[in-house]
ZAMARGU-4260 file (C-alpha; in steps of 0.2 Angstrom, whole numbers, plus 5000, padded with zeros to 4 digits):
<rodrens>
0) 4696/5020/4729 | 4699/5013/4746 | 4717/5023/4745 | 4706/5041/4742 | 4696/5037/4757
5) 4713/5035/4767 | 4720/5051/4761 | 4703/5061/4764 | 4700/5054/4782 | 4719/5061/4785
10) 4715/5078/4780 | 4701/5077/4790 | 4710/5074/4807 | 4724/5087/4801 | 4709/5099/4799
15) 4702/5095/4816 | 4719/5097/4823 | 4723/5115/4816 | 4706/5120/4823 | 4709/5112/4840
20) 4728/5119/4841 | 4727/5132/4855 | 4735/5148/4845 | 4755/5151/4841 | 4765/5163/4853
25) 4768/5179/4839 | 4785/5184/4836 | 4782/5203/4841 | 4774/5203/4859 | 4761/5220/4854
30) 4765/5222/4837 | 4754/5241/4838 | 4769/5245/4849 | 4786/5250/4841 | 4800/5247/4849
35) 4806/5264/4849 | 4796/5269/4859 | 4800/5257/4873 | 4807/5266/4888 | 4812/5255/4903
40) 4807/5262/4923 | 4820/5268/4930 | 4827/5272/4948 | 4824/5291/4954 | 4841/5297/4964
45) 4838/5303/4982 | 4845/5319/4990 | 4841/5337/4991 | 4832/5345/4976 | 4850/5351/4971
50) 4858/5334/4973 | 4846/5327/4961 | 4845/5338/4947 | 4863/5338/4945 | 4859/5319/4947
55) 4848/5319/4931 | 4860/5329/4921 | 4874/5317/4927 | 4862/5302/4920 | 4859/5311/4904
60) 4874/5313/4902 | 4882/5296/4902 | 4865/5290/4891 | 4855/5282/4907 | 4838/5290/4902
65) 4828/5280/4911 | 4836/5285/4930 | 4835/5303/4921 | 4817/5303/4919 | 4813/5295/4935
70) 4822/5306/4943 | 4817/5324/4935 | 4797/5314/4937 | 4799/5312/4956 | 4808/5329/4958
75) 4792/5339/4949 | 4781/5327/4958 | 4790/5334/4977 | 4794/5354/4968 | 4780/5355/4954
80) 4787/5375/4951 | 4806/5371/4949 | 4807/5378/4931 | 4825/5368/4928 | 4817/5351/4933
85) 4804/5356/4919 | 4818/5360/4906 | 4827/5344/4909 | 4810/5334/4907 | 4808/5343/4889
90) 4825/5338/4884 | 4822/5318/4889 | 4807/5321/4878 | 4815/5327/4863 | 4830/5315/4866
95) 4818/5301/4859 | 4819/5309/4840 | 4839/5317/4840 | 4854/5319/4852 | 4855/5337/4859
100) 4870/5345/4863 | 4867/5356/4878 | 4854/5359/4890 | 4838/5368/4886 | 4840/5364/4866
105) 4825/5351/4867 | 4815/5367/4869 | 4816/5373/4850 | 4807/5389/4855 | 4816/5407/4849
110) 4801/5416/4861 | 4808/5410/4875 | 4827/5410/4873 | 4831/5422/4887 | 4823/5413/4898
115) 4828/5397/4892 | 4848/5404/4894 | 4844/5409/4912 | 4839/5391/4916 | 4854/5385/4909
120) 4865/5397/4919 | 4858/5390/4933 | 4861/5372/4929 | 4879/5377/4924 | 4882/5388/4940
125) 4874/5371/4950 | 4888/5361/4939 | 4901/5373/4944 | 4898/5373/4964 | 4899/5354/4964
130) 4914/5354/4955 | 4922/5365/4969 | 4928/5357/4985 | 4937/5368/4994 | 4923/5371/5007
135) 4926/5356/5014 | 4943/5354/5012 | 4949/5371/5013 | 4947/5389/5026 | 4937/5405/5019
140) 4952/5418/5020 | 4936/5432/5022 | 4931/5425/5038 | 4948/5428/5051 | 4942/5435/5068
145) 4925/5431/5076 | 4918/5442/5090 | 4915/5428/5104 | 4896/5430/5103 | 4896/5428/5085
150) 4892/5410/5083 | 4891/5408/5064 | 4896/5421/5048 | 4889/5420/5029 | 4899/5422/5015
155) 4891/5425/4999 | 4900/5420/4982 | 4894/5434/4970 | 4902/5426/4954 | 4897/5407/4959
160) 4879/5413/4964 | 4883/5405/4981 | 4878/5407/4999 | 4890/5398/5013 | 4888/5395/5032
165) 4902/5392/5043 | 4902/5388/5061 | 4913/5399/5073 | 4924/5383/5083 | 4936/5391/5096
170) 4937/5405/5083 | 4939/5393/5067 | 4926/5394/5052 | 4921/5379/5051 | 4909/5373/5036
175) 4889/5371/5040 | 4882/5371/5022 | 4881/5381/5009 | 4865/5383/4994 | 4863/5390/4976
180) 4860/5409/4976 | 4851/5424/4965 | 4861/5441/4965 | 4856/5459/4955 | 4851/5458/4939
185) 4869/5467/4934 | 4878/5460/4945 | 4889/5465/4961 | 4895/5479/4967 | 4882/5492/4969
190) 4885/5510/4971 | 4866/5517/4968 | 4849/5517/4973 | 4839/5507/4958 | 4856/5502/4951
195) 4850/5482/4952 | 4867/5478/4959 | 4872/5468/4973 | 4882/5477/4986 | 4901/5471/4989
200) 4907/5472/5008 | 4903/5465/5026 | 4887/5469/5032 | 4874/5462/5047 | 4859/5455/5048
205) 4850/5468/5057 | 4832/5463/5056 | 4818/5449/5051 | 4804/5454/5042 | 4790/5437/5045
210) 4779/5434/5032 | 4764/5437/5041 | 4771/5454/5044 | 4776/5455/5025 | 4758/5452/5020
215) 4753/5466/5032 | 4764/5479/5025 | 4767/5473/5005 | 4751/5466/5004 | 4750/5457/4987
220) 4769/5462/4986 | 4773/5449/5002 | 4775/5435/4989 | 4791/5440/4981 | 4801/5437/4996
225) 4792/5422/5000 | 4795/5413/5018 | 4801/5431/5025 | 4815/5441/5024 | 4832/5446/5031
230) 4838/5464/5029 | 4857/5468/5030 | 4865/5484/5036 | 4869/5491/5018 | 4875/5505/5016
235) 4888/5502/5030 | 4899/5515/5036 | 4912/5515/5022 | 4899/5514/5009 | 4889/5530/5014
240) 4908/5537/5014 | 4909/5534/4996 | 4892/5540/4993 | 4884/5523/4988 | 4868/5525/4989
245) 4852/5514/4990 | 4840/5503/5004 | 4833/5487/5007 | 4846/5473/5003 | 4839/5458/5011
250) 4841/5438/5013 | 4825/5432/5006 | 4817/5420/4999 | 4804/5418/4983 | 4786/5418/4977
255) 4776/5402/4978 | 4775/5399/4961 | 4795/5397/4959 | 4806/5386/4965 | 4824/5394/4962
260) 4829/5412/4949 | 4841/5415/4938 | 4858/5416/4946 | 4857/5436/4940 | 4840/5441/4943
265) 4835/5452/4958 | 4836/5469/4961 | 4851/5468/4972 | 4849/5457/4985 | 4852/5439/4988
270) 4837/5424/4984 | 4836/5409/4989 | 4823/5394/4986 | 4810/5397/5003 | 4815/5379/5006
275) 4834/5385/5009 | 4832/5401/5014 | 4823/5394/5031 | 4838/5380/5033 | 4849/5397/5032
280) 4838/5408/5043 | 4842/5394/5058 | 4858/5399/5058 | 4854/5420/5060 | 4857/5429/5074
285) 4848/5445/5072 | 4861/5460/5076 | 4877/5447/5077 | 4879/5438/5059 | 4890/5445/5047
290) 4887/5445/5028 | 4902/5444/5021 | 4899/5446/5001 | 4912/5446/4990 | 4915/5445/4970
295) 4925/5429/4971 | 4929/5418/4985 | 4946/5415/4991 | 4949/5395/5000 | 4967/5394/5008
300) 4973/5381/5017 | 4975/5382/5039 | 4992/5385/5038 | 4988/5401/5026 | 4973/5404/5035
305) 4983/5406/5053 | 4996/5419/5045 | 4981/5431/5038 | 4971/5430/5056 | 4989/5433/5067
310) 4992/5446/5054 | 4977/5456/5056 | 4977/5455/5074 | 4994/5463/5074 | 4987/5478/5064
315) 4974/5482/5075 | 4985/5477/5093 | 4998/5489/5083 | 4987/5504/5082 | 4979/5500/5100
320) 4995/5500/5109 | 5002/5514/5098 | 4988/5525/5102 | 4988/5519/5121 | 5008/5522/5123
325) 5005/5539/5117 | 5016/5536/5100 | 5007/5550/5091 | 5016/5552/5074 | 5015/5530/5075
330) 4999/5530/5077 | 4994/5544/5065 | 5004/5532/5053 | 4991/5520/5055 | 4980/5531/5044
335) 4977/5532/5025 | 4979/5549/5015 | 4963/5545/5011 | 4956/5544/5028 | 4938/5549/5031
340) 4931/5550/5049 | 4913/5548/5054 | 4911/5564/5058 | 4918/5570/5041 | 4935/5574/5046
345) 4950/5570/5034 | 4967/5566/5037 | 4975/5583/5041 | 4960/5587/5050 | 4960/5572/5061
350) 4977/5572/5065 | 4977/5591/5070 | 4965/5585/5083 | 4973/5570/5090 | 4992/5578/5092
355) 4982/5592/5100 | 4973/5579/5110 | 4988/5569/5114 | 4998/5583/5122 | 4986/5583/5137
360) 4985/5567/5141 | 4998/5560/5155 | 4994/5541/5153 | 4981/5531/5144 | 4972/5512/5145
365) 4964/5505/5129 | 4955/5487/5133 | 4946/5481/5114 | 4933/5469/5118 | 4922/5457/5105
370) 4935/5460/5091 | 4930/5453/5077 | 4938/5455/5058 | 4932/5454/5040 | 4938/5453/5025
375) 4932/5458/5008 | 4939/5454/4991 | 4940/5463/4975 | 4952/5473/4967 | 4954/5482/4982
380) 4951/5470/4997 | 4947/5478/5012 | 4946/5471/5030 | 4933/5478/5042 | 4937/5477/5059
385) 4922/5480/5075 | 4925/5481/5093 | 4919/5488/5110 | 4935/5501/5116 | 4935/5505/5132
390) 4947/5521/5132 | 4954/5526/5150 | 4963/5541/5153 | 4970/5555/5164 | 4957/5568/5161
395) 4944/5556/5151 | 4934/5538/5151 | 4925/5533/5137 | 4918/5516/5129 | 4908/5516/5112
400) 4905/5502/5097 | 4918/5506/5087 | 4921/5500/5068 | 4936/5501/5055 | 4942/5497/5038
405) 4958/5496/5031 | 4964/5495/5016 | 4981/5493/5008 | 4990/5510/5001 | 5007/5508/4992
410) 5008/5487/5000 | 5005/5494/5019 | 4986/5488/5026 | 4980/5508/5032 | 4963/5515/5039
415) 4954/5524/5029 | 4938/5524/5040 | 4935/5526/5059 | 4919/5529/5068 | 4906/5523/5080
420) 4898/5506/5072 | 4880/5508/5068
</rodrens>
């Protein structure tokens, strides 16, 4: 009896122990939470929009998700319209449930494939710039000559769907920066009005049209160049030669609700994000920048760089002091079989006038001032040489703004256009 009164006053304590206990850690910290579903904060990467989207995909792709996220979150958060940015957020989504295999395949939607492919063209043509040093290490072989009071060019990068600014430095392009770039929707190398290509050549800036005047003259129309617009002096001489045709090729930038297009996507001329296209337009000098757009850019080293420049300004001293010296048949040898003047005159025409010309004349002075040359690439490259001539002579004294572009005919660099530069 007293040995049950023992045991039952033990249970008792144990009872009042158990209920007195504070309550055991659980094993699972929020068992409502699956673990698969856990995603740690990451650490957003810094730079320009650019810099940080090639970040993300950089992060996604060596599996660090979470610096992915936070960094495609604090992108949107600073460009809510950049349409890539978006992309890459959908893909960290569907990444949760199964691996993807390219960009853009998180969206799952056939209704949007073309758009979707556009994206990706620009993330790949993004990939593709970075991967290409040559800007920094290396010298444009388009940019050769600068006229002194040109103090920066632009070369445009059709194929990349790149726009660079270099620096003229005691005649040197130096590297100032370069951005991602739309072109026509069918590419480069434009020959008619509508044709929704880009023109290939060297052009100038020639004008600035402001927003505010944009809004005044486009009304609802303004916003497709976005922060303004920068039109270039297509068709050039050469061009209206050949009979391209067409009007308005401008620098501009894009509509409020887009951060950056397709890399083929305009109706020939060249887009940039408003944010880059105002780091661009600092560097413009209305009536002195060239545009130099070509289909692929050439990079060469200063060495190589030195022996293009010193040979193009042989050609053009060649044909100054051959026509000065009053060398006729030299100097007519100067000129392509192909050769159109402005004026519509053609080989046999043109030298007809200049032997006839030449005969009169006793002595003559030729001084070329603000020189600069340009060349174009291509199949058939092409440099594009303007200068002020001041011509001096017995029985004549003339100056004009004079522009001219050779091109190679059986491996020997020829004119085949001469005329007053417009």
């Amino acid at each position: 009896m007293s040995s049950l009164f023992i045991w039952g006053k033990r249970g008792a304590c144990l009872l009042a122990l158990l209920m007195l206990a504070p309550p055991a850690r659980p094993i699972v910290s929020d068992p409502a939470k699956p673990r698969f579903l856990e995603e740690k904060a990451g650490i957003a990467s810094k730079g320009t929009p650019e810099q940080r989207i090639l970040s993300a995909i950089d992060h996604i792709r060596n599996g660090n998700l979470a610096d992915a996220r936070a960094t495609v979150d604090a992108l949107l958060k600073e460009q809510p319209n950049y349409r890539l940015a978006y992309l890459l957020s959908g893909d960290l989504y569907a990444m949760r449930a199964m691996p993807l295999n390219t960009i853009g395949a998180g969206a799952g939607s056939t209704a949007a494939a073309e758009r979707i492919a556009d994206l990706r063209k620009e993330a790949l043509a993004r990939i593709s710039s970075r991967m290409t040093q040559a800007p920094q290490t290396l010298l444009p072989a388009h940019l050769l000559v600068f006229a002194p009071q040109q103090q920066y060019a632009i070369l445009v990068d059709a194929e990349a769907s790149r726009i660079y600014v270099f620096k003229n430095v005691d005649g040197v392009p130096v590297y100032v920066t370069d951005h991602y770039a739309t072109i026509g929707k069918l590419g480069s190398d434009k020959f008619r009005e509508g044709d929704q290509r880009t023109p290939l050549g060297v052009y100038f800036v020639n004008g600035h049209l402001s927003r505010p005047y944009l809004d005044k003259t486009r009304g609802a129309q303004a916003d497709l160049y976005g922060v303004g617009a920068w039109p270039i002096s297509f068709p050039n001489e050469i061009d209206k030669s050949e009979g391209r045709t067409g009007s308005g090729i401008w620098l501009h930038g894009v509509p409020a609700n887009t951060y950056a297009r397709a890399p083929w996507a305009s109706n020939g001329c060249v887009a940039m994000s408003n944010e880059e296209m105002l780091d661009i337009a600092q560097y413009i000098q209305v009536g002195q920048t060239p545009v130099v757009i070509v289909p692929k850019a050439e990079w060469v080293t200063k060495v190589e760089w030195q022996s293009r420049r010193d040979a193009a300004l042989s050609l053009v001293d060649g044909w100054r002091e051959e026509w000065e010296s009053l060398r006729t048949q030299p100097y007519l040898n100067r000129y392509a079989k192909q050769f159109k003047s402005d004026d519509g005159q053609d080989l046999a025409r043109w030298s007809s006038q200049k032997i006839s010309v030449s005969a009169g004349k006793s002595w003559s002075k030729i001084r070329l001032d603000n020189l600069s040359i340009y060349a174009s690439g291509g199949p058939n490259p092409r440099l594009t040489t303007s200068f002020k001539q001041d011509y001096r002579s017995n029985n004549l004294d003339n100056q004009m703004n004079k522009r001219q572009y050779w091109q190679q005919e059986d491996g020997i660099w020829k004119i085949i256009f001469e005329g007053a530069a417009v």
